[in-house]
C-alpha positions in Angstrom: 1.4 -2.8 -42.5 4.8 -2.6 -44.3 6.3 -5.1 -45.7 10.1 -4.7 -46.8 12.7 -6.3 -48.5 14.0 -9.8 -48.0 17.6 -9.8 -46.4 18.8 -13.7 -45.7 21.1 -14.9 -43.4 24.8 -15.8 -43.8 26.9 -18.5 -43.0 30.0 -18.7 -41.3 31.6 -19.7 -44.0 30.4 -17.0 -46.0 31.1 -14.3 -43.5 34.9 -14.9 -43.6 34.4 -15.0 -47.4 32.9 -11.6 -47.4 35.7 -10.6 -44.7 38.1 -11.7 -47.6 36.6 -9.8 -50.4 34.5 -6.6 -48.8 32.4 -7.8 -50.8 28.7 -5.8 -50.4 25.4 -7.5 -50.2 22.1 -5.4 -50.7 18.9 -5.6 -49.2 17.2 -6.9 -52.9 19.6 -9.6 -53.4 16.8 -12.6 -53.1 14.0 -10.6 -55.4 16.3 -9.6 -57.9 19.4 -12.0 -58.2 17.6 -15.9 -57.2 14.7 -16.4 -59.7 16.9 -17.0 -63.0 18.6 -20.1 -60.8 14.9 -21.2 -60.1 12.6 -20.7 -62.8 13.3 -23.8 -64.0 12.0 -25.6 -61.0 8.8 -27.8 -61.0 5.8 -26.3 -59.0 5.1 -28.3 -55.8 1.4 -28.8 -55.3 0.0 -25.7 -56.3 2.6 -23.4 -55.8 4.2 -21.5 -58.0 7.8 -22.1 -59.1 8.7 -19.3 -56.2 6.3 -20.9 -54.0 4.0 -18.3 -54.3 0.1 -19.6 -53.8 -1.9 -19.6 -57.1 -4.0 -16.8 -57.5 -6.9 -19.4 -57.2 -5.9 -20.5 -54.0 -5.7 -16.9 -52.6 -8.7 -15.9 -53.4 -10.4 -19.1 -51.8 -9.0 -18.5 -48.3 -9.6 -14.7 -48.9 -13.4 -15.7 -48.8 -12.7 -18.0 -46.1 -10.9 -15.6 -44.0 -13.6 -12.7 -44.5 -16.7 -15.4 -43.5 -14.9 -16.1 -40.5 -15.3 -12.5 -39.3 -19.1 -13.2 -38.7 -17.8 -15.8 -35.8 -19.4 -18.7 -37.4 -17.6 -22.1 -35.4 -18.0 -24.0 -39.2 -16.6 -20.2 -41.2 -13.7 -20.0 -38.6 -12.8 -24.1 -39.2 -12.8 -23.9 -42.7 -10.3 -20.7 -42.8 -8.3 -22.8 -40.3 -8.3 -25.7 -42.4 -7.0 -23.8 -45.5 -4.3 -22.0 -43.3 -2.8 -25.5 -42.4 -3.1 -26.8 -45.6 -0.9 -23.7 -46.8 1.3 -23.8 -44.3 2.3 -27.8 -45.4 2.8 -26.8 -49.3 4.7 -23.7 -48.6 7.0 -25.6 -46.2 7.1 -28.4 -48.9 7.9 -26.5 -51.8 10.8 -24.4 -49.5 12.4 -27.6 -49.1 13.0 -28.4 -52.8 13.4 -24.8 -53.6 16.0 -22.6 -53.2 16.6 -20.6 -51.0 15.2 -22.4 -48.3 14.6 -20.0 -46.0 13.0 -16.8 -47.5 12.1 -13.9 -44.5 10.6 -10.8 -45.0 10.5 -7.9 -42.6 7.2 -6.5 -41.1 6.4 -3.6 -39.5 2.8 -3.4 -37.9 0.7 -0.2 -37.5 -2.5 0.8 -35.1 -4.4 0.5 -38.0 -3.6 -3.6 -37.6 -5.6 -4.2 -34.7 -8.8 -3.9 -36.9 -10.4 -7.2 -36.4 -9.3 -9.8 -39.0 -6.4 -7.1 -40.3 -3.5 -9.1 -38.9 -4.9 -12.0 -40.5 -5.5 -10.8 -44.0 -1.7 -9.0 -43.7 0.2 -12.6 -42.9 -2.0 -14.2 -45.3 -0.4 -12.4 -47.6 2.9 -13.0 -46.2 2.7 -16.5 -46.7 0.5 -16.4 -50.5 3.9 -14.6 -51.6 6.2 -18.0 -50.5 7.6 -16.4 -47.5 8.4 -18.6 -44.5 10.5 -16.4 -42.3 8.9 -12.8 -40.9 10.8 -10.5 -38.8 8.6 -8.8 -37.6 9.9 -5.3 -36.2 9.1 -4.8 -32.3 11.3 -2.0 -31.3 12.5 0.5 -34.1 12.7 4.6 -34.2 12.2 5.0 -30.1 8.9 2.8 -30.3 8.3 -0.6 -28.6 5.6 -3.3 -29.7 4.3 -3.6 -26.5 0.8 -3.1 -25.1 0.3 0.4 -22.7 -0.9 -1.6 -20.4 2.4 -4.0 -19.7 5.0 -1.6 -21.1 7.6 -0.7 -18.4 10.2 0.1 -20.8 11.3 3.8 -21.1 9.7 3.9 -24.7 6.4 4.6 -26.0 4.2 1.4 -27.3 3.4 1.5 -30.9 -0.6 1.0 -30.1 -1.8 3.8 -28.5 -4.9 3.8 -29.5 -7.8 4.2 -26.9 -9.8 1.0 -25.5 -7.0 -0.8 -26.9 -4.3 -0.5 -23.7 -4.2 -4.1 -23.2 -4.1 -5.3 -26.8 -0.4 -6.9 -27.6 -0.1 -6.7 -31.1 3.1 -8.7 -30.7 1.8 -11.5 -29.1 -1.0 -11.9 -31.4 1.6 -11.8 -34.4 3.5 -14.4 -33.4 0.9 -16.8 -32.5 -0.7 -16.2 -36.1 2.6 -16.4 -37.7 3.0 -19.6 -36.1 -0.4 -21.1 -37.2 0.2 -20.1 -40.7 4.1 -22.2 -40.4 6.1 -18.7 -40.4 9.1 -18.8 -38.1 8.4 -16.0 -36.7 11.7 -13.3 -35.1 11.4 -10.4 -33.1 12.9 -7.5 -35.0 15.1 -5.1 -32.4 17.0 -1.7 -32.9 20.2 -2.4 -30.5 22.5 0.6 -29.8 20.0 2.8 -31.4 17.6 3.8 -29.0 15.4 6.8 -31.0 14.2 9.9 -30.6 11.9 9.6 -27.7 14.4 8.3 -25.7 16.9 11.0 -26.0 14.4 13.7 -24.7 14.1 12.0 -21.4 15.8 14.1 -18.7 16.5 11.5 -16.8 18.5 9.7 -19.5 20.5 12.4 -20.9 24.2 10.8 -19.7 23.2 7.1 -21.6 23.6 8.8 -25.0 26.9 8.8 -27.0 28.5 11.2 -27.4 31.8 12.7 -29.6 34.9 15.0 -29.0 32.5 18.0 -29.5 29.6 17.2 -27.3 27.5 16.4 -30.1 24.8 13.4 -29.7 24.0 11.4 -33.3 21.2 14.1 -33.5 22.5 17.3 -32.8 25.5 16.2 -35.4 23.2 15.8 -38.0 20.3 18.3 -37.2 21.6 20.7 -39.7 22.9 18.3 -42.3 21.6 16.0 -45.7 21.9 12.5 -45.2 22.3 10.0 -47.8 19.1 8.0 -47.0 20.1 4.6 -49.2 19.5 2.0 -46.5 16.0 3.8 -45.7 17.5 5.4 -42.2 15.8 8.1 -40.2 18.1 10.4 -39.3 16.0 12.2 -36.9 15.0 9.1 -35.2 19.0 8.2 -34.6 19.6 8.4 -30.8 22.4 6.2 -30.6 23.8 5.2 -26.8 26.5 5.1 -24.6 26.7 1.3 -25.0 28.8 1.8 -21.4 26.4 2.9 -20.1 24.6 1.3 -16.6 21.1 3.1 -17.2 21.0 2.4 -21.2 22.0 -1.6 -20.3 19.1 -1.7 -17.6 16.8 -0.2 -20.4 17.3 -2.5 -23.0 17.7 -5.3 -21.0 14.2 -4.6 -19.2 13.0 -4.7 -23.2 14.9 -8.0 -24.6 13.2 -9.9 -21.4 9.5 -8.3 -21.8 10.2 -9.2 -25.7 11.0 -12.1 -24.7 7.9 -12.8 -22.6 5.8 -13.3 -25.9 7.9 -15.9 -26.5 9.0 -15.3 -30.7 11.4 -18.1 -31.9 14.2 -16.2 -32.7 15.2 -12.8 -32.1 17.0 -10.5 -34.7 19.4 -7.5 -33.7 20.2 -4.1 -36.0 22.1 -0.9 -35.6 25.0 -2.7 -33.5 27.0 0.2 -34.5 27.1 3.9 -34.5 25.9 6.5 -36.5 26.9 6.2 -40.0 28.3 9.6 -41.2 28.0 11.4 -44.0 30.8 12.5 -46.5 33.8 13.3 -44.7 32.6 12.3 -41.6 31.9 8.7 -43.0 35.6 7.7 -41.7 36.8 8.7 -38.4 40.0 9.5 -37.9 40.5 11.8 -34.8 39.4 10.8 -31.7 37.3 13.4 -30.8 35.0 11.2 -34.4 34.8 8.4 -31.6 31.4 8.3 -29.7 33.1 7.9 -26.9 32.9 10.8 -25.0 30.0 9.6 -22.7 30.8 9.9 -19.1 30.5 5.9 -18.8 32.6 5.9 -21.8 34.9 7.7 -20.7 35.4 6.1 -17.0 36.1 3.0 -18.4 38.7 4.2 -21.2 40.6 5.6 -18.5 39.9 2.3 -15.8 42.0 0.7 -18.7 45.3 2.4 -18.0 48.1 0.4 -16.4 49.6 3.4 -14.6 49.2 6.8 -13.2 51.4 8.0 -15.9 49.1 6.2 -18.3 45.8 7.6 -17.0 47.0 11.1 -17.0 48.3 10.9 -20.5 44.6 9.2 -21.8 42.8 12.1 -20.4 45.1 14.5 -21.7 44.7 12.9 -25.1 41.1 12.8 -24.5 40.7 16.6 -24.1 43.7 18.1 -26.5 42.9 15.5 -29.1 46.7 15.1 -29.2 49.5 14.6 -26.6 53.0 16.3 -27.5 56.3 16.0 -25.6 55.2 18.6 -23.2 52.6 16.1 -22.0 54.6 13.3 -21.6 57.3 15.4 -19.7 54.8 16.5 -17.3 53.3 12.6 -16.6 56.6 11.6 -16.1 57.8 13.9 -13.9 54.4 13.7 -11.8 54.8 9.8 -11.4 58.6 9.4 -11.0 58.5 5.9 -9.5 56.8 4.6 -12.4 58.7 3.3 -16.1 56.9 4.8 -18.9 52.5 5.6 -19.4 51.3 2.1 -19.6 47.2 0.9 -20.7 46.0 -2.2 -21.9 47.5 -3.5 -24.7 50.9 -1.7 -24.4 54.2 -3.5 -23.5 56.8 -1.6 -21.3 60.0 -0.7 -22.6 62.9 -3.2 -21.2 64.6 -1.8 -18.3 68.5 -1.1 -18.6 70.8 -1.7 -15.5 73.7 -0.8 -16.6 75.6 -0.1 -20.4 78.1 -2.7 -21.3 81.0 0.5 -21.5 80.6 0.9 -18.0 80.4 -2.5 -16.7 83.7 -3.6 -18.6 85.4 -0.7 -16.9 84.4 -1.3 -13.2 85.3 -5.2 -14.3 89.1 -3.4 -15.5 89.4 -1.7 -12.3 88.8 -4.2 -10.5 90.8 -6.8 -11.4 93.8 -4.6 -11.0 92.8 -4.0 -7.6 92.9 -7.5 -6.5 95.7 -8.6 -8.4 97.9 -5.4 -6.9 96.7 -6.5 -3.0 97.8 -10.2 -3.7 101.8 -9.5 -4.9 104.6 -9.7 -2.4 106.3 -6.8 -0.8 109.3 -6.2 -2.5 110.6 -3.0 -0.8 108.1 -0.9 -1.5 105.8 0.1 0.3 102.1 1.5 0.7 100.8 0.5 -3.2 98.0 2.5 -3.3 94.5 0.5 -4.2 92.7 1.4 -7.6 89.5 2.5 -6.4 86.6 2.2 -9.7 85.1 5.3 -11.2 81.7 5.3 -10.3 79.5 5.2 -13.2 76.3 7.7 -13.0 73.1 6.9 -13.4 71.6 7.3 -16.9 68.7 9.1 -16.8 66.1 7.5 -19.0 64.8 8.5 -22.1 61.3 9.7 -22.6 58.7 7.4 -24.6 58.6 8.4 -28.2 55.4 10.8 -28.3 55.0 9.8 -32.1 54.4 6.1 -31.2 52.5 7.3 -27.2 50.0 9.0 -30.1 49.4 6.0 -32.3 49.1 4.2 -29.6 46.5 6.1 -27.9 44.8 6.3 -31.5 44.5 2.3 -31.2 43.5 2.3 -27.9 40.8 4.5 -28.3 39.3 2.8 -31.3 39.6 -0.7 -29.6 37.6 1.0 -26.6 34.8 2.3 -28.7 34.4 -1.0 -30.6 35.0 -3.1 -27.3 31.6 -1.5 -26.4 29.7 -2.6 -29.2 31.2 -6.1 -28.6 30.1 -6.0 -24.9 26.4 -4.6 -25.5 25.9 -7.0 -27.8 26.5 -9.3 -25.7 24.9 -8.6 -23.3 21.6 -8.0 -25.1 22.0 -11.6 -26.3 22.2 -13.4 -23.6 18.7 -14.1 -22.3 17.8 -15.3 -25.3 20.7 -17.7 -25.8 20.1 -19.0 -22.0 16.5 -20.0 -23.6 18.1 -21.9 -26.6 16.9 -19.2 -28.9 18.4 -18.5 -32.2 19.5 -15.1 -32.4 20.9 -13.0 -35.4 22.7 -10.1 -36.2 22.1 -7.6 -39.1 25.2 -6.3 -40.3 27.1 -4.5 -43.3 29.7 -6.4 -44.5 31.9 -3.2 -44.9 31.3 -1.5 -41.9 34.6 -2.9 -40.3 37.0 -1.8 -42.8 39.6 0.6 -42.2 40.1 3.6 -44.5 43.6 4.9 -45.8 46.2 5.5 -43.2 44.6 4.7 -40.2 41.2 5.3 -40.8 37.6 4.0 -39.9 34.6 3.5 -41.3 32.4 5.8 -39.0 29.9 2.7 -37.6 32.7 0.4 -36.6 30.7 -2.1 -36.8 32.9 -5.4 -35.5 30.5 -8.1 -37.2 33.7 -10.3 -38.0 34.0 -10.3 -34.3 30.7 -11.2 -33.4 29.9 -14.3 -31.8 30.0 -17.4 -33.9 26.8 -18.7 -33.1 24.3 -16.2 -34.0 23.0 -16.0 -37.7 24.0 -13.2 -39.8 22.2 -11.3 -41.6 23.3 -9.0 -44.7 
């Protein structure tokens, strides 16, 4: 059993004040920043003025809970009594005390299907005042699922033998809920783990950059700054384009959802946070989008033939020059300019105003010479008008064709963290489950001159209805 820090959830409201600002929440901000508004508050009942149980309490249902082991009916009815009773003076004092909610994340072990483990660990849950737990079902290529009913492509957490039908998960919640915890399921979403990525059969879902790397290979040899207690050797992130790694994780959400939590809480919708230099990306060949789904649908979002040929070129080079565009052009006569989503064409230009005032000249004088009368002289010749030739039209400025490929590119990437995420949301909202999103409130920012915090992380453009989470 783990229990981590608290993170709470943020409002709209607050998210566009954080969007304002950049301003950066931590993991520790209830435990170390809310008790000097609080410690003033009255106790309610007999909690404490964080609506912690008194230690008196917590030992009495610590008996209770151990006697109940021996299967007696009156043991097991008196540690359920006490669990309800808890469960009414925690949520009363959480209504008077700020913050009202207070959630805590969970991570369960083998060890926890010891009989009476799981209740002696969310007993202790709720002695400390907590009435949220997330607890964490699929995290570093491991699912909380039982061997037995497991089709997912990942391992299940309990492996233990004898134990292939036991759902850890299921039992969590269901305690949770006796003891009044709201109880989330705690997901990894475009991170998918280690396991994962030494499947065979799954090699094209994972993301990939401009020099073939996956988020392992690109930091098997480096030091990563481990503040926010990340694995880097656990960090498989996807191709979130890609048809097999949507199948997967859908197949998850749904057998997740099976167990029926009352909320479900999403992390790592992003990419790999990099490491120094490599923190901001700022060349495409930084984007993880050089998946083969990934890259199929960056080039599906061309207007033109023109604009195809010049996204794959600036897919490979990592740069077009006017050579490029020269070459597009002249392939695809018939069409303008390279066009792609996003891009307006240049206006078209029939003729220059010099040479329609002089066809307008020449003709006038025509007409007027035809209509005067003979007056002895004969045969005026006709003024016939200079034909004007054909401008030929100026290639695209390859200075703004690169900036706007730049722009393109990164929309793409971040497009696909947008569409993933919703996706994985979905059957969840169709029940009318809350759902949430963990975030960093600076993983969206750009970085100098046109620049990009490595995770792109589009959380400002996440849907408005989910709860967020810093």
């Amino acid at each position: 059993m783990k229990i981590a820090p608290t993170r709470i959830a943020i409002s709209q409201k607050q998210r566009r004040f954080l969007s304002a600002v950049s301003a950066v929440l931590t993991s520790s901000f209830v435990s170390q920043l809310i008790w000097p508004f609080i410690e003033n508050q009255p106790a309610f009942a007999q909690t404490s003025a964080y609506c912690q149980l008194a230690k008196e309490q917590v030992n009495q249902k610590e008996d209770l809970r151990r006697a109940a082991l021996s299967g007696k009916p009156e043991s097991q009815q008196a540690y359920f009594a006490v669990l309800n009773k808890h469960a009414r003076e925690i949520a009363e004092c959480r209504q008077k005390t700020w913050p009202q909610t207070q959630a805590v994340w969970l991570r369960l072990y083998p060890c926890d299907v010891r009989a009476g483990e799981l209740d002696r660990v969310l007993d202790k849950v709720v002695n400390k005042g907590y009435n949220q737990v997330y607890i964490e079902t699929f995290y570093d290529g491991q699912v909380l699922l039982p061997v037995a009913d497991n089709p997912t492509p990942w391992p299940s957490v309990v492996r233990n033998p004898g134990y292939e039908k036991y759902d850890l998960l299921e039992k969590a919640i269901a305690k949770g809920k006796q003891r009044g915890l709201k109880v989330y399921a705690w997901l990894f979403t475009m991170n998918f783990g280690y396991t994962y990525s030494q499947r065979e059969d799954r090699q094209q879902a994972l993301a990939k950059n401009g020099q073939n790397q996956t988020s392992l290979t690109v930091v098997e040899d480096g030091v990563i700054n481990d503040e926010f207690g990340e694995v880097p050797g656990n960090q498989a992130f996807i191709d979130p384009y890609s048809t097999q790694g949507r199948q997967d994780y859908s197949l998850l959400v749904n057998q997740v959802l099976k167990r029926r939590p009352q909320g479900m809480l999403f992390d790592y919708i992003r990419y790999l946070r990099g490491v120094g230099a490599a923190s901001v990306s700022t060349k495409v060949q930084d984007l993880w989008i050089y998946g083969s789904a990934s890259q199929q649908a960056l080039l599906q979002r061309a207007s033109n033939q023109q604009g195809r040929d010049l996204i794959q070129r600036y897919l490979t080079k990592g740069f077009v020059n006017t050579n490029d565009v020269q070459a597009v052009v002249k392939q695809y006569p018939t069409e303008q300019e390279p066009l792609w989503q996003g891009r307006t064409p240049r206006p078209i230009l029939v003729a220059t105003p010099v040479a329609l005032r002089q066809n307008s000249t020449a003709t006038t004088a025509a007409t007027t010479a035809s209509k005067k009368p003979a007056t002895g002289r004969q045969n005026v010749p006709t003024l016939t008008p200079t034909p004007t030739p054909t401008p030929t039209p100026k290639l695209p400025d390859t200075g703004t064709l690169q900036k706007d490929l730049w722009q393109l590119s990164v929309a793409h990437a971040v497009q696909g963290i947008l569409d993933f995420f919703g996706m994985a949301i979905q059957p969840a909202q169709r029940m009318g489950m809350p759902v949430g999103a963990v975030f960093f409130p600076n993983g969206n920012q750009t970085i100098n001159q046109g620049g990009f915090d490595s995770r792109l992380q589009p959380w400002d453009r996440f849907p408005a209805a989910v709860e967020f989470h810093a």
